[in-house]
N, CA, C and O atoms as a Tinker XYZ file with bonds, in Angstrom:
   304  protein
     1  N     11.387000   24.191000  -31.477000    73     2
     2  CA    11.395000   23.431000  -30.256000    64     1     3
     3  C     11.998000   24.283000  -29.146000    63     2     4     5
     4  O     12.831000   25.124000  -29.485000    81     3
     5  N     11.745000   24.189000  -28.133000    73     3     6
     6  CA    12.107000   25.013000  -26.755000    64     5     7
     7  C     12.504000   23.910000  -25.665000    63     6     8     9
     8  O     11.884000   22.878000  -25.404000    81     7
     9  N     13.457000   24.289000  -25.207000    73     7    10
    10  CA    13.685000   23.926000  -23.629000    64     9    11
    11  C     13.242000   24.414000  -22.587000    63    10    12    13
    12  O     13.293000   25.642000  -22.665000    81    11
    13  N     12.799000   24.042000  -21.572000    73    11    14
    14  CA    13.045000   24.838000  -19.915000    64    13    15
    15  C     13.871000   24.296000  -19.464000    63    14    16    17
    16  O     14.009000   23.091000  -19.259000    81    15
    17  N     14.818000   25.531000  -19.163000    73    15    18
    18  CA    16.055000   25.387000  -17.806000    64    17    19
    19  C     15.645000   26.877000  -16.704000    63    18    20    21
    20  O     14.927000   27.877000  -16.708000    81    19
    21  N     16.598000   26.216000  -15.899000    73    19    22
    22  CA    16.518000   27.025000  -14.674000    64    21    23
    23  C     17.796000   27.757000  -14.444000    63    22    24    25
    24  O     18.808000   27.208000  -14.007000    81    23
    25  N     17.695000   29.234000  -14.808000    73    23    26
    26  CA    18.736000   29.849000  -14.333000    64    25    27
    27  C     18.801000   31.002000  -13.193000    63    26    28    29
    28  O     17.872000   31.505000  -12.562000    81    27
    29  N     20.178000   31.255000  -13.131000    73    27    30
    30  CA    20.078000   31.963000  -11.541000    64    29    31
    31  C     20.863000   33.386000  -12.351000    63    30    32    33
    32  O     21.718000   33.272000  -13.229000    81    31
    33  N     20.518000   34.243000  -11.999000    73    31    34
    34  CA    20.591000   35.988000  -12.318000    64    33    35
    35  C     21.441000   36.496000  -11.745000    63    34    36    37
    36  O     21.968000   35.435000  -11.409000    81    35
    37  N     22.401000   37.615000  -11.090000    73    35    38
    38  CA    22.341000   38.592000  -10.520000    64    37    39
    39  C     21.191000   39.177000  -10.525000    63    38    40    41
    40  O     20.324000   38.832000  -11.328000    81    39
    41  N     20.953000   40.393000   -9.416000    73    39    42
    42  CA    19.298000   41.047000   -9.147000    64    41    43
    43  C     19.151000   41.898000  -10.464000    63    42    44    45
    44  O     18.222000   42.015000  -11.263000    81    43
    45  N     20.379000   42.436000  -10.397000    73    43    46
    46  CA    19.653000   43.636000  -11.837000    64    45    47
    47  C     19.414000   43.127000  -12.524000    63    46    48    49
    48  O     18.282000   43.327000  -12.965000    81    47
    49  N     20.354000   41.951000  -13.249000    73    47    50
    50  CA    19.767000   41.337000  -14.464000    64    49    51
    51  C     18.507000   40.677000  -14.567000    63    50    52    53
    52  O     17.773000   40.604000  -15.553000    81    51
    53  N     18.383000   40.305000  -13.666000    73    51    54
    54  CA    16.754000   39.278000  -13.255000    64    53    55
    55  C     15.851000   40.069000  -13.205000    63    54    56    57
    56  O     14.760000   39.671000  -13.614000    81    55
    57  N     15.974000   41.605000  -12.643000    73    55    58
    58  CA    15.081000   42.518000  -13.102000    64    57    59
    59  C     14.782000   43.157000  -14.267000    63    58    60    61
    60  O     13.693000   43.512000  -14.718000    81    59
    61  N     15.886000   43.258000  -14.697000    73    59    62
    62  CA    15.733000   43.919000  -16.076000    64    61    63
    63  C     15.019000   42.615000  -17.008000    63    62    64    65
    64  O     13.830000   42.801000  -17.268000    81    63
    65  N     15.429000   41.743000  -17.360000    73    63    66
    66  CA    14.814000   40.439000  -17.857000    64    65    67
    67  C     12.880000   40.527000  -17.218000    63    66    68    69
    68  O     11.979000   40.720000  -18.034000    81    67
    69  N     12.627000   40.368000  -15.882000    73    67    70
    70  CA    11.204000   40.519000  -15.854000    64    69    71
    71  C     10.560000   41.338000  -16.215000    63    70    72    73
    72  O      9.400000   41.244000  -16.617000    81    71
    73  N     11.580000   42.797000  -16.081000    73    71    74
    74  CA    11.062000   44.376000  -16.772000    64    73    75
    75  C     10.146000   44.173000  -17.768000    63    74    76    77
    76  O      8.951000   44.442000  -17.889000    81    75
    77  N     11.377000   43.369000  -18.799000    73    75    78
    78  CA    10.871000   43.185000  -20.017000    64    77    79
    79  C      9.149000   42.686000  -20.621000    63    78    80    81
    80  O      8.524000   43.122000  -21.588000    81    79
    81  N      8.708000   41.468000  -19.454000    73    79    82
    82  CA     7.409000   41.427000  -19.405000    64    81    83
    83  C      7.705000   40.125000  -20.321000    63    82    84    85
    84  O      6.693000   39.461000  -20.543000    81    83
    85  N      8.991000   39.599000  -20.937000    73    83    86
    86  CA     9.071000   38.189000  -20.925000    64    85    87
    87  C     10.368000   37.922000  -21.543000    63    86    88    89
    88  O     10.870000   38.065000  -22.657000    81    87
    89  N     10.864000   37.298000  -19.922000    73    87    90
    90  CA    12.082000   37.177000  -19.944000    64    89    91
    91  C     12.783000   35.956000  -20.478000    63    90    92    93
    92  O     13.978000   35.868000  -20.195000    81    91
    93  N     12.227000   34.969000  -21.224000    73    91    94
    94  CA    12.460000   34.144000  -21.891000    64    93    95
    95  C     13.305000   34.831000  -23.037000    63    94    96    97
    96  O     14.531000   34.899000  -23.121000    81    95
    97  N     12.134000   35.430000  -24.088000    73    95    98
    98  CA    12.588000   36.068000  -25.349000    64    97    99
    99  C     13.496000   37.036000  -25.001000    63    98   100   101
   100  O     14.535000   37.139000  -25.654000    81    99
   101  N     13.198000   37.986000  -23.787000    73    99   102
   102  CA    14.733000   38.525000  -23.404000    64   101   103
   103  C     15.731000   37.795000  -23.485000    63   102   104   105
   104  O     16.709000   38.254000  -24.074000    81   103
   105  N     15.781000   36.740000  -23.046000    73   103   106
   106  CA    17.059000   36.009000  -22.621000    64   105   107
   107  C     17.510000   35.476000  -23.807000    63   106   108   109
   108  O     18.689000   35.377000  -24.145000    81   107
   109  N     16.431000   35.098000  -24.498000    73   107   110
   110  CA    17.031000   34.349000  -25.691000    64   109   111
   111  C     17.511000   35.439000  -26.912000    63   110   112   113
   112  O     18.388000   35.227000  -27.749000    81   111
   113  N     16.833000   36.439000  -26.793000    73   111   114
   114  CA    17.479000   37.513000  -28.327000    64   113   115
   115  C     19.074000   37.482000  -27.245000    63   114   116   117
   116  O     20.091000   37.021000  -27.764000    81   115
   117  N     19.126000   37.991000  -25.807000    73   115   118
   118  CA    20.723000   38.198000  -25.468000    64   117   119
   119  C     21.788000   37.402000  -25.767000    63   118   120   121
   120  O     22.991000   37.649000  -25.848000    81   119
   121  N     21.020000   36.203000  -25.948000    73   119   122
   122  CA    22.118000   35.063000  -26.112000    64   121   123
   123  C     22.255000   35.180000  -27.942000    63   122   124   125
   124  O     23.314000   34.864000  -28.485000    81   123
   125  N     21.215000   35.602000  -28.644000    73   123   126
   126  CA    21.260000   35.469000  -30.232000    64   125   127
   127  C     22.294000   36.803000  -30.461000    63   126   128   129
   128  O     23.325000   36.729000  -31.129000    81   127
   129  N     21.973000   37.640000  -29.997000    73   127   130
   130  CA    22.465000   38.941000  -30.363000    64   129   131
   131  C     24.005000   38.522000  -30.027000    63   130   132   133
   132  O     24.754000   38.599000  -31.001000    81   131
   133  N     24.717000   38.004000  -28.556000    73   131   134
   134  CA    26.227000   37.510000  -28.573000    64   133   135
   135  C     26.252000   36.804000  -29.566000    63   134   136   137
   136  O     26.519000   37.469000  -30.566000    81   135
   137  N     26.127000   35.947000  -29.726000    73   135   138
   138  CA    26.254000   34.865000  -30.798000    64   137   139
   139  C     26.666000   35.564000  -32.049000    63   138   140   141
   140  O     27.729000   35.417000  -32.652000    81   139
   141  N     25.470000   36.499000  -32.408000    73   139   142
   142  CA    26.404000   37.494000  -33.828000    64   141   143
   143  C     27.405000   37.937000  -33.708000    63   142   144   145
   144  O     28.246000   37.816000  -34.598000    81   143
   145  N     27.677000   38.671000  -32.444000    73   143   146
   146  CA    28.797000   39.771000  -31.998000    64   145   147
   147  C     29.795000   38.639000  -32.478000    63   146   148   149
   148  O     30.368000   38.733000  -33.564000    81   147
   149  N     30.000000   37.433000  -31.517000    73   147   150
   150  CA    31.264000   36.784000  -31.770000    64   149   151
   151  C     31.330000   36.213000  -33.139000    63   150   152   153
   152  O     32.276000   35.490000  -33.454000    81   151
   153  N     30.537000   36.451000  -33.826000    73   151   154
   154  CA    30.627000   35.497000  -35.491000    64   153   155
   155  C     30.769000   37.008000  -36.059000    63   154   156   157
   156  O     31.140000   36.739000  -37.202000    81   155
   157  N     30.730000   38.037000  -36.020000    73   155   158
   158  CA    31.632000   39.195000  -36.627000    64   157   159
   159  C     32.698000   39.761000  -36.063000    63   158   160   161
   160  O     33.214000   40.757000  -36.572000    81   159
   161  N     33.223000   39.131000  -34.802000    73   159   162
   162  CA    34.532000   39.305000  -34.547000    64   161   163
   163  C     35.268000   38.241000  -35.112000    63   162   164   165
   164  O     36.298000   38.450000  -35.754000    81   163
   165  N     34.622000   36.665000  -34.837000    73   163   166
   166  CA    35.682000   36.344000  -35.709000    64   165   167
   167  C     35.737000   36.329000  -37.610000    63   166   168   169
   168  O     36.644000   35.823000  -38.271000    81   167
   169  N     34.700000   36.918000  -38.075000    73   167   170
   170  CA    35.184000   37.160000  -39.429000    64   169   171
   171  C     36.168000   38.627000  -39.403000    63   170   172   173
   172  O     36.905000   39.049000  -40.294000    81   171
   173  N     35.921000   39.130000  -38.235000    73   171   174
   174  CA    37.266000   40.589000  -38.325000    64   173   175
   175  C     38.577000   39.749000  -38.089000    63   174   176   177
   176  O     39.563000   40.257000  -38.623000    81   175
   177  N     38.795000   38.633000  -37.440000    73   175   178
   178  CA    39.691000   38.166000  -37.107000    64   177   179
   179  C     40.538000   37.406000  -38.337000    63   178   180   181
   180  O     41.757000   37.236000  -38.357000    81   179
   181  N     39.163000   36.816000  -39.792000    73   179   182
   182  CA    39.656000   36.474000  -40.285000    64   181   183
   183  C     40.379000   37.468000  -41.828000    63   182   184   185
   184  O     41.291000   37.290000  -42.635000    81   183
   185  N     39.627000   38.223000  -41.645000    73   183   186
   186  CA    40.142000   39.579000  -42.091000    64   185   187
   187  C     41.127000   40.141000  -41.830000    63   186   188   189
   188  O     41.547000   40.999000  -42.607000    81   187
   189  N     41.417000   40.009000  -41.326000    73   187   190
   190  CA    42.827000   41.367000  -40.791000    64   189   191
   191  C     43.579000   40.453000  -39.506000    63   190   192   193
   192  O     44.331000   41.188000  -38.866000    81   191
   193  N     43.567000   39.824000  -39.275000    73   191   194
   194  CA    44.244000   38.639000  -38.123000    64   193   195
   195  C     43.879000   39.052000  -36.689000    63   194   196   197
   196  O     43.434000   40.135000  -36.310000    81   195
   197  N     44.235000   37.685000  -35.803000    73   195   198
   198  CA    44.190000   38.260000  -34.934000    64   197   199
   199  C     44.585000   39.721000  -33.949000    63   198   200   201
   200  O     45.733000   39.934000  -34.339000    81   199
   201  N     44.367000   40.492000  -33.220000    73   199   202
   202  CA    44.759000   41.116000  -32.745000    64   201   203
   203  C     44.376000   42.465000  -33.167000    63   202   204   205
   204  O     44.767000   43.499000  -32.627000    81   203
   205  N     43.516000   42.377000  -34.257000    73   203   206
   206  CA    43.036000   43.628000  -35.288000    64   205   207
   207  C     42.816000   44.571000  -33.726000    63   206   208   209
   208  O     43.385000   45.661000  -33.673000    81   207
   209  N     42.249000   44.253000  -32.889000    73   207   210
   210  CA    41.511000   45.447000  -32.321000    64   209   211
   211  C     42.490000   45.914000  -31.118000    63   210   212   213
   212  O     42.182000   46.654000  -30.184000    81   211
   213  N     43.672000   45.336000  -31.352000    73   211   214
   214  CA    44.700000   46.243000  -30.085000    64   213   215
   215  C     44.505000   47.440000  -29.762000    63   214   216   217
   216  O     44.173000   47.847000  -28.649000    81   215
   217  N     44.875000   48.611000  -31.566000    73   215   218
   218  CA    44.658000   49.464000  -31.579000    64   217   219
   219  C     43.592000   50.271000  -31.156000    63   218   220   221
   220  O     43.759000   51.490000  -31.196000    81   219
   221  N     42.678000   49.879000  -30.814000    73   219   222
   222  CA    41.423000   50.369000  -30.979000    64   221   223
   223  C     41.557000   50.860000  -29.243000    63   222   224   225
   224  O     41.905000   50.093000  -28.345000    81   223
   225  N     41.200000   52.267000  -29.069000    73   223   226
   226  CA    41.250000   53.018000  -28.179000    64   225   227
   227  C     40.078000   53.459000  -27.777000    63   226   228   229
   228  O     39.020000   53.450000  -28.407000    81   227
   229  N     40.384000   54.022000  -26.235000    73   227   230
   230  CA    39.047000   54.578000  -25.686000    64   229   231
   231  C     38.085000   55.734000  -26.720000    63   230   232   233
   232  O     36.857000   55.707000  -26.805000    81   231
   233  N     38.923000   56.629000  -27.382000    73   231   234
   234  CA    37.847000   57.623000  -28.136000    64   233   235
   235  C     37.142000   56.493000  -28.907000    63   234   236   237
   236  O     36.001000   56.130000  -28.620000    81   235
   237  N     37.948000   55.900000  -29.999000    73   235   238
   238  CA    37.221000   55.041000  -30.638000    64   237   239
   239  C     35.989000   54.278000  -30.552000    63   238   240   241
   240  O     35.082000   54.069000  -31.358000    81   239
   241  N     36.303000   53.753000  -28.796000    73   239   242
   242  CA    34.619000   53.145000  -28.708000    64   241   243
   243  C     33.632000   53.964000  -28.374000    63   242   244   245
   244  O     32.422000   53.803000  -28.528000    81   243
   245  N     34.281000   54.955000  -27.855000    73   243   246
   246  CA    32.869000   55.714000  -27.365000    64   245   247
   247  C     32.448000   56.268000  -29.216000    63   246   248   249
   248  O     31.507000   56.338000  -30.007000    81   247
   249  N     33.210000   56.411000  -29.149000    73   247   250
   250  CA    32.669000   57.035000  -30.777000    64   249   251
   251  C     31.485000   55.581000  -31.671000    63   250   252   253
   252  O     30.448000   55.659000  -32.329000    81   251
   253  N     32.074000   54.787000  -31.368000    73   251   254
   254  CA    31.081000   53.788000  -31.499000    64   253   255
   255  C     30.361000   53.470000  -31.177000    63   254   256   257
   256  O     29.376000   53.053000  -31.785000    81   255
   257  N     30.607000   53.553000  -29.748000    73   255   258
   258  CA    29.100000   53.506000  -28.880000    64   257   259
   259  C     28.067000   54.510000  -29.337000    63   258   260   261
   260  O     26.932000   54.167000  -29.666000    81   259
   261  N     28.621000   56.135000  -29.351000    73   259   262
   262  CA    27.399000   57.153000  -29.777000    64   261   263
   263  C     27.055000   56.821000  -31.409000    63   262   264   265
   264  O     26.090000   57.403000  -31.905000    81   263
   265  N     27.708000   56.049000  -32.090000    73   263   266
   266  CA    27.212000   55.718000  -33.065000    64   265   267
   267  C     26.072000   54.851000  -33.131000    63   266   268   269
   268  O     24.987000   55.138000  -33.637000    81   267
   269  N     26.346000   53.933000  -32.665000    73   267   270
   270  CA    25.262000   52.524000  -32.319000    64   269   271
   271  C     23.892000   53.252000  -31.545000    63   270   272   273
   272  O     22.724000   53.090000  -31.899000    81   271
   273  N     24.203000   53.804000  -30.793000    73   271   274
   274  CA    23.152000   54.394000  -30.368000    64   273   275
   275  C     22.398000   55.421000  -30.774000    63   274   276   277
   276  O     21.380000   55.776000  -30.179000    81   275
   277  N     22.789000   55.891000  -31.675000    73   275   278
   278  CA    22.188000   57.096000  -32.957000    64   277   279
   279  C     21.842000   55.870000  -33.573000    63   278   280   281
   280  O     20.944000   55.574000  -32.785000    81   279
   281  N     21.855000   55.243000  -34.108000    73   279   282
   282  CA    21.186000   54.305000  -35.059000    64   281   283
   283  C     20.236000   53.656000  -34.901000    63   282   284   285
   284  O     19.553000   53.057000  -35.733000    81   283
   285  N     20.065000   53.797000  -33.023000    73   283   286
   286  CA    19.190000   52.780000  -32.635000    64   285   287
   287  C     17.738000   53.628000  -32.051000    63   286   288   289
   288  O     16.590000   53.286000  -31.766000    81   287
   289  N     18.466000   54.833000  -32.060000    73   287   290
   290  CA    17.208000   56.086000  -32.122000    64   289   291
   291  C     16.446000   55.699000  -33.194000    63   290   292   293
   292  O     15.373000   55.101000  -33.266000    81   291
   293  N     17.368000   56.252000  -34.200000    73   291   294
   294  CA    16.737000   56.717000  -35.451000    64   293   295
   295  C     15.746000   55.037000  -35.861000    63   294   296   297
   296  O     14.589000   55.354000  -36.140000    81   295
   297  N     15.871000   54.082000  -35.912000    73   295   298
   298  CA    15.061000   52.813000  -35.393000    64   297   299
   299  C     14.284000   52.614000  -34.744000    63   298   300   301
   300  O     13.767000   51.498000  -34.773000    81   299
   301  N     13.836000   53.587000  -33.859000    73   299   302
   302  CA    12.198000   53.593000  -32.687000    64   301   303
   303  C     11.690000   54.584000  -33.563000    63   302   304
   304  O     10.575000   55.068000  -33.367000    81   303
């Protein structure tokens, strides 16, 4: 089942969303894809408690970031 609502963008985002050539399913994997993020932060949370990611420093993410993004190469 689907809804229509009406939402309002910033420009880039509203562009990047039409980029896409259909910004529905854009919109909706963005909202699915958060949805995971926060349901594996909070199982990190329930893992190791709150606050697990204090530590976690600038090298660290970038190191994660070029990780995620090597992965997402090697995936096209």
């Amino acid at each position: 089942m689907t809804k229509r609502i009406t939402i309002s963008l910033p420009d880039e985002l509203a562009d990047e969303a039409q980029a896409s050539g259909n910004a529905s399913a854009y919109i909706a994997e963005a909202l699915r894809e958060r949805r995971r993020v926060q349901g594996d932060l909070a199982i990190m949370d329930d893992l190791w408690g709150p606050g697990w990611q204090d530590g976690i420093g600038d090298d660290d993410r970038a190191r994660a970031a070029r990780s995620l993004s090597d992965t997402q190469a090697d995936a096209a």
